[in-house]
TORMIFI-470991 format. One line per 10 residues: number of its first residue (from 1); their letters; for each residue y, z, x of C-alpha. Coordinates in steps of 0.25 Angstrom, whole numbers, plus 2048, in hexadecimal, padded with zeros to 3 digits. Layout:
<rs>
NUM	a	Y,Z,X | ...
</rs>
This chain:
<rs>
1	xxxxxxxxxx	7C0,75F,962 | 7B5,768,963 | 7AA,75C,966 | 7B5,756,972 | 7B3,763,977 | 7A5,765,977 | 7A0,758,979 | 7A1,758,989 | 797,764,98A | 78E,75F,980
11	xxxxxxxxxx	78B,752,989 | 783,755,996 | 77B,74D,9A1 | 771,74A,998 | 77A,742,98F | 780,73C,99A | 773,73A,9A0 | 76E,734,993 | 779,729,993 | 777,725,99F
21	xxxxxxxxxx	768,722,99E | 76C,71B,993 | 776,712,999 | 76A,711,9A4 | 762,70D,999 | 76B,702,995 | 76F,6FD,9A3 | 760,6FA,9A5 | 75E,6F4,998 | 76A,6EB,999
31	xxxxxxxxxx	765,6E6,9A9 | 756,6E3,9A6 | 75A,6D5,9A2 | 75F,6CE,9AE | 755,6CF,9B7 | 74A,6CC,9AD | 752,6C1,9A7 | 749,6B6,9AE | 73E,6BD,9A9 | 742,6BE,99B
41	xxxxxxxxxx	744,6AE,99B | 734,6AC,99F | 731,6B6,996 | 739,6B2,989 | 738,6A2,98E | 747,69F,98F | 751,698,997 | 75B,69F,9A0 | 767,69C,997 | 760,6A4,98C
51	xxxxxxxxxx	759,6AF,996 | 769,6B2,999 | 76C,6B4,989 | 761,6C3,98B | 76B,6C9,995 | 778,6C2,98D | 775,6C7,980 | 776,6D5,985 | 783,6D2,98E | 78A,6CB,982
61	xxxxxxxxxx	787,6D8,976 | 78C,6E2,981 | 79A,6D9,982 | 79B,6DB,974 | 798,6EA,974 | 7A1,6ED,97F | 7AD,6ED,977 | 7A9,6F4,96C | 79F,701,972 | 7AA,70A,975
71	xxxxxxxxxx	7B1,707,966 | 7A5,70A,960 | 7A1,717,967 | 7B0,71C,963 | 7AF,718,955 | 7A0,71D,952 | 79D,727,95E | 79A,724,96B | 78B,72A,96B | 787,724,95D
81	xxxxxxxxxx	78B,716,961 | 785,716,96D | 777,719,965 | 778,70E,95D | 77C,704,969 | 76F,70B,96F | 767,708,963 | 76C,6FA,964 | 768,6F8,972 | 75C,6FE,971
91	xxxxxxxxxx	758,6F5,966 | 75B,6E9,96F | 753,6F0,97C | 746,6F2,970 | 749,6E4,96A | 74A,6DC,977 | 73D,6E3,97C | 735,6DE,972 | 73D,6D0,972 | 731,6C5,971
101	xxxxxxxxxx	73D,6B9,974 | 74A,6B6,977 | 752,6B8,96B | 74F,6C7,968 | 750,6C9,978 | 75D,6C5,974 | 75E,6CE,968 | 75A,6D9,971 | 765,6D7,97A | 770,6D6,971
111	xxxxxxxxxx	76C,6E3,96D | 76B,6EA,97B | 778,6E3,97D | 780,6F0,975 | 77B,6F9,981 | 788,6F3,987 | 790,6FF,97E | 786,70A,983 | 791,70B,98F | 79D,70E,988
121	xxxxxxxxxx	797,716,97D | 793,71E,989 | 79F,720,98E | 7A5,724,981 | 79A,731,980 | 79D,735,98F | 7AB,735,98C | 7AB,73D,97F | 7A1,746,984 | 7A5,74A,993
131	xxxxxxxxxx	7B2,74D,99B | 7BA,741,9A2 | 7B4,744,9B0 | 7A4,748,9AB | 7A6,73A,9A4 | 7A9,732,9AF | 79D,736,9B6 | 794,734,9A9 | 79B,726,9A8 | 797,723,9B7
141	xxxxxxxxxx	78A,728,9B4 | 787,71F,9A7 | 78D,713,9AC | 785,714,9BB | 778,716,9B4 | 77A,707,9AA | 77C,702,9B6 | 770,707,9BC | 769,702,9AF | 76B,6F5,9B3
151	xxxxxxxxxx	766,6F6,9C0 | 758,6FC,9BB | 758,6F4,9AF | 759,6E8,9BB | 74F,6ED,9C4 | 744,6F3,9B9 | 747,6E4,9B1 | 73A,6DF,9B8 | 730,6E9,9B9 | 732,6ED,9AC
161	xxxxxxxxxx	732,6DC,9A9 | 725,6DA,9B3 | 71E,6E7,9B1 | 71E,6E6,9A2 | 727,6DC,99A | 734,6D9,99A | 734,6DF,98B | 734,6EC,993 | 742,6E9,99B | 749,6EC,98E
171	xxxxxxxxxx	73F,6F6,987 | 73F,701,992 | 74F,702,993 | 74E,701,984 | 745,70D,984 | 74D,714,98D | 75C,713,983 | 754,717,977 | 74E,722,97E | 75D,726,984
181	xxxxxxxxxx	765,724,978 | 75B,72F,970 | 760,737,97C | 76E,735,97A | 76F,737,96E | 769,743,96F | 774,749,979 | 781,743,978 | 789,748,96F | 78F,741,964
191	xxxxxxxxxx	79D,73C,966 | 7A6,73A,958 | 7AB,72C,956 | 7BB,72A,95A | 7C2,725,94C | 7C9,719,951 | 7D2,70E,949 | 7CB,702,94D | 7BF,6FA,94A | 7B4,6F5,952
201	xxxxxxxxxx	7B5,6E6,951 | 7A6,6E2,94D | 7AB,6D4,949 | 7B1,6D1,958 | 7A4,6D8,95C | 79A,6D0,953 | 7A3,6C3,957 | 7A3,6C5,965 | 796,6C6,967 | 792,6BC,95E
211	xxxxxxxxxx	79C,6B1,968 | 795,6B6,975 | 785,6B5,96F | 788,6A6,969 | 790,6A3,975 | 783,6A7,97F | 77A,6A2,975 | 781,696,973 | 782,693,981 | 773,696,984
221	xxxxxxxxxx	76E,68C,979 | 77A,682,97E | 777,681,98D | 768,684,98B | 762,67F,97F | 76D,670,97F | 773,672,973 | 777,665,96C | 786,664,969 | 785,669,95C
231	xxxxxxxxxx	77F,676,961 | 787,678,96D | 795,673,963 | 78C,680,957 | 78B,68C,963 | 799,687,96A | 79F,688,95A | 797,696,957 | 79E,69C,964 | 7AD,698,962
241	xxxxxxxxxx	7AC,69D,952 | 7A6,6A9,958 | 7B1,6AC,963 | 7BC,6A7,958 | 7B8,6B0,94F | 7B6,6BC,959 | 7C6,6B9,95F | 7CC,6B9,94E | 7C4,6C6,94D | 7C7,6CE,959
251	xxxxxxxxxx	7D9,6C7,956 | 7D7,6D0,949 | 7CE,6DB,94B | 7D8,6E8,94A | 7CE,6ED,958 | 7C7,6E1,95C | 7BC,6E1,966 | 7C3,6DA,96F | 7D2,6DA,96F | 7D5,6CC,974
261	xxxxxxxxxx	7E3,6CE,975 | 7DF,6D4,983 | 7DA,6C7,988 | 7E9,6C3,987 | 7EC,6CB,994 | 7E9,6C4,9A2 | 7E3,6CD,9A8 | 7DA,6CE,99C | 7D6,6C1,99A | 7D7,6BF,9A9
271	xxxxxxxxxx	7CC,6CB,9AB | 7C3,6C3,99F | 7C2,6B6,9A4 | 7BF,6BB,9B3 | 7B5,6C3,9AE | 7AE,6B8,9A7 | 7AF,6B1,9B3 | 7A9,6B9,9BD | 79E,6BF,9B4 | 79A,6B2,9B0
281	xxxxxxxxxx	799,6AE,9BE | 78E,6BB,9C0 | 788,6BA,9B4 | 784,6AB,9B8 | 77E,6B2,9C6 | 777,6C0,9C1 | 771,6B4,9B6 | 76C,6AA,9C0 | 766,6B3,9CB | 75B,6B8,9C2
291	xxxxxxxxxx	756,6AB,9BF | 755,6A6,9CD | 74F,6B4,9D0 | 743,6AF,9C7 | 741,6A2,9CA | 734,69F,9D0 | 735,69F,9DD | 72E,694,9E2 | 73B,68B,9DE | 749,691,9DF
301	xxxxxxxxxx	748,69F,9DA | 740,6AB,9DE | 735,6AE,9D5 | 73C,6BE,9D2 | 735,6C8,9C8 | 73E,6CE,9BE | 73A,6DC,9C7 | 741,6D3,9D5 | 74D,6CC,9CD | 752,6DB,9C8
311	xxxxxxxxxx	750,6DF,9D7 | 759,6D3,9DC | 762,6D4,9D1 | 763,6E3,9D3 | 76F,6E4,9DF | 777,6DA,9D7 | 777,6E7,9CD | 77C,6EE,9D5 | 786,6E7,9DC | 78C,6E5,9CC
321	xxxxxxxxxx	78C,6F3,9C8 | 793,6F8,9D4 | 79C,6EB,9D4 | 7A0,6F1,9C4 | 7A6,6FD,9CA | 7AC,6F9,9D7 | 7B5,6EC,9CE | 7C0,6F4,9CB | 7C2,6FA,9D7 | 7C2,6F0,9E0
331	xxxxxxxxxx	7CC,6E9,9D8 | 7D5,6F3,9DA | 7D3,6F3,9E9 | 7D2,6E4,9EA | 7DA,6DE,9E1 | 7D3,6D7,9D1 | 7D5,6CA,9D8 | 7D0,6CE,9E7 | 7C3,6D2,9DD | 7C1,6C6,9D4
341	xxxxxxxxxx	7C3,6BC,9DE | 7BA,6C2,9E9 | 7B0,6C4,9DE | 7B1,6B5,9D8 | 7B0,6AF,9E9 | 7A3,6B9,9EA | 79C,6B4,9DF | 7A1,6A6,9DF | 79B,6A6,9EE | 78F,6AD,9EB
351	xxxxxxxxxx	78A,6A4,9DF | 78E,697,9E6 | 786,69C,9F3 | 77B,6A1,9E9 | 77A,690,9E4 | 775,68D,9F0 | 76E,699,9F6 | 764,6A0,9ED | 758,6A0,9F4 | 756,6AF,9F6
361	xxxxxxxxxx	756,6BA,9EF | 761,6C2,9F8 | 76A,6B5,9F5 | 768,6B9,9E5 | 76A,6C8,9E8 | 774,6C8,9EF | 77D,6BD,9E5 | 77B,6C7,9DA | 77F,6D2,9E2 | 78E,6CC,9E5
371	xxxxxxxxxx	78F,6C6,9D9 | 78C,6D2,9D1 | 799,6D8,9DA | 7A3,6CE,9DB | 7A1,6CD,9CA | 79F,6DD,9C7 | 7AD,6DF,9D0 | 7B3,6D3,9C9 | 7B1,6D6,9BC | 7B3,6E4,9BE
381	xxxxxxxxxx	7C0,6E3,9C4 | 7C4,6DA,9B9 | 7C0,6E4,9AE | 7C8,6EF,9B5 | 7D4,6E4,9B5 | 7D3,6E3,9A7 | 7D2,6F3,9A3 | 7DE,6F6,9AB | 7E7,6EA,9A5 | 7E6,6EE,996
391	xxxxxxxxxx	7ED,6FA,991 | 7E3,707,993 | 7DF,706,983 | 7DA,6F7,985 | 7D2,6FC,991 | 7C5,6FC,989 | 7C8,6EF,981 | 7CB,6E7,98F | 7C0,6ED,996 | 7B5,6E8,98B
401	xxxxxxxxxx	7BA,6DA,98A | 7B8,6D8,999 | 7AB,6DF,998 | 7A7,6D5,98C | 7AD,6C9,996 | 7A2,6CE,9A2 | 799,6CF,998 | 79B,6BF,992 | 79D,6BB,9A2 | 78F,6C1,9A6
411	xxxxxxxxxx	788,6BB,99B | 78F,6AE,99A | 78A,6AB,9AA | 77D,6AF,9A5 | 77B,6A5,99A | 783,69B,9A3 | 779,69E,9AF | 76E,69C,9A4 | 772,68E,99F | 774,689,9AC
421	xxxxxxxxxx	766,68C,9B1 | 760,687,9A2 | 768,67A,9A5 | 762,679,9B4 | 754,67C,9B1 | 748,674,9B6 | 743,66B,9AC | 734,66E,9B1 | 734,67C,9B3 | 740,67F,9A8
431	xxxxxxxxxx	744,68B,9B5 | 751,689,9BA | 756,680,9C7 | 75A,683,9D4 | 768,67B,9D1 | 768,681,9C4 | 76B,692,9CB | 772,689,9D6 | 77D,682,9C9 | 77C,691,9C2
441	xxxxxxxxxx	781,698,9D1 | 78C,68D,9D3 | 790,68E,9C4 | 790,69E,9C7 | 799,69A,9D3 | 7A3,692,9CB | 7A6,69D,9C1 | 7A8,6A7,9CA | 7B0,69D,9D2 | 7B8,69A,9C6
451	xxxxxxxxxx	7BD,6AA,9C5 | 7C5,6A7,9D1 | 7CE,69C,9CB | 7CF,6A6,9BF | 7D5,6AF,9C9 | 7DE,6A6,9D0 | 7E3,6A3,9C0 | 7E5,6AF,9BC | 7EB,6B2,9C9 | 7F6,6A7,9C7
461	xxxxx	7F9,6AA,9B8 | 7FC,6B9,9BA | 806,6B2,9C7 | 80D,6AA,9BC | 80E,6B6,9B1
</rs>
């Protein structure tokens, strides 16, 4: 009783202060990709559809650590764990600085993906450690400043490629979450674990991140490299046993990952597949405009630096993050529907217009910018629908499997954006087409198009129920 009582004093600015560098830190390392991605492929010699695994790889092992963050900061306390996830993290920062190819660029990043449960570990300390309305503030604070990590880790992604060497991009925010973990753990206090009943599912865990690497791998080598049948009948055989065997885990396990009984309510299930959707649709966009960003520009692209692309890319930051926390709201004022169908007409319109006019940079800019909104509100508005149909102990379980479904959505348009240009590149130059952005824009459209007949479904069947 005595350490509840004592723990808020112990914790001051300087904690808080601490975690929010570090969440800073981490925001930054996680950004530094995206603009630099175009780069990365000159540099490491490969196609778009394997230049999309660097950022995916990342995105796909914070899905599966999601879920699982919060559990172990509980079980183990919610300062150690977040030292090992560090430790982790920092080793994939280190590892990806030194990568000399692809494959342990790609190690690096499975690595780094596991700064995804810095966030809720974070959360757990503040709310151990200071009083409800303090930690409200703290959590602002933390949260604002991972956001801003990403908008320098976007902006300082080429100076840091261009002045130096794209190694840098990872080793300097690396650098930076060693140096801020030592600091961490020299001022927060210690938190005792919470004896709990259940298990953490590390065979749902292993599972399901085993299903979404083979499934991008797979689909990289298939629409990339022409698989024969064989291989494509081999990789299609490897994911279903996968996915099989991560649904018969997750049917027995006493506290699964994730409790797919939850899928078996509408607005569940409903949330998932729209948010597949609509990510998908953007993740195909924030994919292709980087690439037509570094194009030479005496054909259809414009010739950027990896210093210019993270400049141009930088108000479509901005619109997402303050787009994340304006979702729920405005669904309240306008209606869940009123959201998702504005949102799926915005980009639809935007990403058909963007087919045939991309022949300035403000066209880009500014296509980023509203799809960046009309997804952040969209999704958001659906994660909120999803937290507040579930009984308040299922809050957190419902919350990380949309989150995990944005996740896959974003990195699925990416790999899809990829393979299309792979399959419409020039046979001379081996750099994509013109009709090859113009087919991935359309594609883009379609998707996002397609939310709306999802809409008008779901609409009917809830009518007849």
């Amino acid at each position: 009783m005595s350490a509840v009582v004592v723990a808020p004093v112990r914790i001051g600015r300087l904690s808080i202060g601490a975690l929010g560098i570090l969440a800073l830190a981490l925001g930054t390392l996680q950004s530094v990709v995206e603009p630099a991605l175009p780069l990365l492929q000159r540099e490491l010699g490969v196609s778009p559809s394997e230049g999309a695994l660097i950022g995916n790889t990342l995105l796909v092992t914070g899905a599966v650590i999601a879920p699982v963050a919060g559990k172990l900061g509980d079980r183990y306390g919610g300062k150690r764990v977040l030292v090992w996830l560090m430790a982790v993290v920092s080793a994939g920062g280190l590892l990806a600085a030194l990568a000399p190819n692809l494959p342990v660029l790609l190690l690096g990043q499975v690595l780094q993906g596991v700064m995804v449960g810095a966030l809720p570990l974070s959360f757990i300390l503040v709310r151990k450690h200071l009083p409800a309305r303090e930690s409200q503030v703290a959590l602002g604070l933390v949260m604002a400043l991972f956001t801003g990590g990403g908008m320098v880790g976007t902006l300082f992604a080429g100076p840091l490629a261009e002045g130096l060497s794209w190694h840098w991009m990872f080793g300097l925010p690396t650098i930076a979450i060693i140096a801020t973990t030592l600091v961490v753990m020299r001022l927060m206090p210690h938190d005792p674990p919470i004896q709990s009943d259940s298990r953490i599912d590390w065979p749902g865990m292993v599972l399901l991140s085993g299903t979404l690497l083979a499934f991008m791998i797979g689909f990289v080598r298939v629409t990339g490299a022409g698989l024969p049948p064989f291989g494509v009948g081999a990789v299609a055989v490897v994911v279903v046993a996968l996915a099989t065997g991560w649904v018969v885990v997750e049917r027995r396990a006493v506290s699964p990952m994730v409790d797919l009984r939850m899928l078996a309510k509408p607005a569940m299930w409903h949330s998932c597949v729209l948010t597949l959707v609509i990510t998908a649709s953007f993740g195909m966009v924030a994919f292709l405009l980087p690439q037509l960003f570094a194009l030479p520009a005496d054909g259809h692209g414009f010739g950027l630096s990896t210093t210019d692309i993270g400049l141009f890319l930088l108000p479509g930051a901005i619109a997402g993050a303050v787009s994340d926390s304006i979702g729920g709201v405005t669904a309240r004022r306008l209606g869940l529907r009123t959201v998702l169908v504005v949102g799926a007409v915005v980009t639809t319109a935007t990403t058909i217009a963007l087919a045939s006019m991309h022949s300035a940079e403000w066209q880009l800019v500014l296509a980023k910018v509203l799809t960046a909104i009309a997804a952040g509100v969209a999704s958001t508005a659906l994660l909120t629908r999803a937290a507040t149909a579930v009984e308040t102990r299922d809050t957190g379980i419902a919350t990380s499997l949309l989150v995990v479904t944005r996740v896959i959505g974003v990195a699925l348009g990416a790999q899809v954006g990829g393979a299309i240009l792979d399959a419409g590149a020039d046979p001379a130059t081996g750099l994509p087409t013109e009709s090859a952005f113009t087919t991935g824009f359309v594609t883009a459209g379609l998707i996002a198009a397609l939310s709306l007949l999802i809409v008008r479904m779901t609409k009917e069947k809830g009518a007849q129920a």
